[in-house]
N, C-alpha and C positions, 0 to 999 in steps of 0.2 A: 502192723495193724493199728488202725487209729485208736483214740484211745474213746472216740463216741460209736465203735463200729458194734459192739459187744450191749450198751444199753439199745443204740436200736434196732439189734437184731431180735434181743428179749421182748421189745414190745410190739414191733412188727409180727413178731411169734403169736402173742395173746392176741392182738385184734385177728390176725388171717382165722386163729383156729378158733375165736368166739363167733365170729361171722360166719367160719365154715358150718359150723355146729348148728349155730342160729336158722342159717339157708337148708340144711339138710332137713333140721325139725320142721321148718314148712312143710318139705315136700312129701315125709312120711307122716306127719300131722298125730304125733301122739297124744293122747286124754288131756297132755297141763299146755299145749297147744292148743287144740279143738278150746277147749276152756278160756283159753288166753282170747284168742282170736271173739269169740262170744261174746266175752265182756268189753271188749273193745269194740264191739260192733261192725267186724270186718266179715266180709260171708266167706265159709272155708271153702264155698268154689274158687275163690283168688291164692289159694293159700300157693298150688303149685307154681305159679305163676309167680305169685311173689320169691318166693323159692329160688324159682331159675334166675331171675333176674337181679337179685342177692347174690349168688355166686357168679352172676355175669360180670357184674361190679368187681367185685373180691378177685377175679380172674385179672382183671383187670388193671387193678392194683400191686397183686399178687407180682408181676412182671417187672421189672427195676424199669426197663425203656416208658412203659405206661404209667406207672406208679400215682403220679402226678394227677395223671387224667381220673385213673380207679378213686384216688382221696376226693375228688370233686364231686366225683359221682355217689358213692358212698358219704359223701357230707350232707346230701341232698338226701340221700335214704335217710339216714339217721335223724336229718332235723325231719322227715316225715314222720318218723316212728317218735319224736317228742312231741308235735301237734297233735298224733293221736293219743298220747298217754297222756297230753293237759286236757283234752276234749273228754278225754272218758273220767277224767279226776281221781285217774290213777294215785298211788301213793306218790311222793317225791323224789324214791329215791329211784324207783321207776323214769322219772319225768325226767332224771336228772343222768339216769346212766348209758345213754345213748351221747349223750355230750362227754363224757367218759370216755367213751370209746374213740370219739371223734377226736380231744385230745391225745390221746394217746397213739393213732394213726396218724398225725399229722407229726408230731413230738418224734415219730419214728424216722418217716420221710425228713422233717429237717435236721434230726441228728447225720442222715447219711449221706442227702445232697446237698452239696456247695454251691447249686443253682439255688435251689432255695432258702440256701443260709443269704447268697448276696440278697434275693428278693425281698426277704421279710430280714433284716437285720437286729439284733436283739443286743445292743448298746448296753454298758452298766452305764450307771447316773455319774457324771462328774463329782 
């Protein structure tokens, strides 16, 4: 077992099931959602919608052969959900924890592919 196989599977873990989590509270839409969505000024007729289409992603990622393709897509949700949380003048750490997560999805995918260790290369400084 490698020795990066164990950190990204822990963080592959935390994004799949805060995204699960995340996408399922659209679709059942409970009171700190409805609330959420409101002050965000998003109408809860998109919520299921958003919903599926959050787990379509995540599905998508979720897959080792697509993985690649679900971070692209999910990078694009995520920087969504930070335009609306600067637009509504959300708190910070709001603003900021969607990039968190994109971190952390992305940190997972290159701990475990070696296509993407060649792609993006991460040199120490001479």
């Amino acid at each position: 077992m490698k020795p990066s196989s164990w950190p990204s599977r822990i963080l592959f873990g935390i994004v799949v099931l805060f995204l699960a989590f995340d996408s399922i509270s659209h679709i059942m839409a409970p009171a700190p959602v409805v609330e959420a969505f409101t002050r965000l000024g998003i109408p809860m007729s998109r919520a299921i919608a958003l919903g599926v289409i959050q787990l379509a992603c995540l599905a998508v990622y979720a897959v080792p052969q697509t993985a690649i393709l679900g971070a692209i897509l999910l990078t694009g949700w995520l920087g969504g959900a930070t335009a609306i949380h600067m637009r509504a003048g959300s708190t910070p750490f709001e603003m900021i924890f969607p990039e968190i997560i994109g971190v952390m999805m992305w940190g997972a995918l290159y701990l475990r592919d070696a296509r993407l260790r060649a792609l993006i290369p991460v040199q120490r400084a001479p």
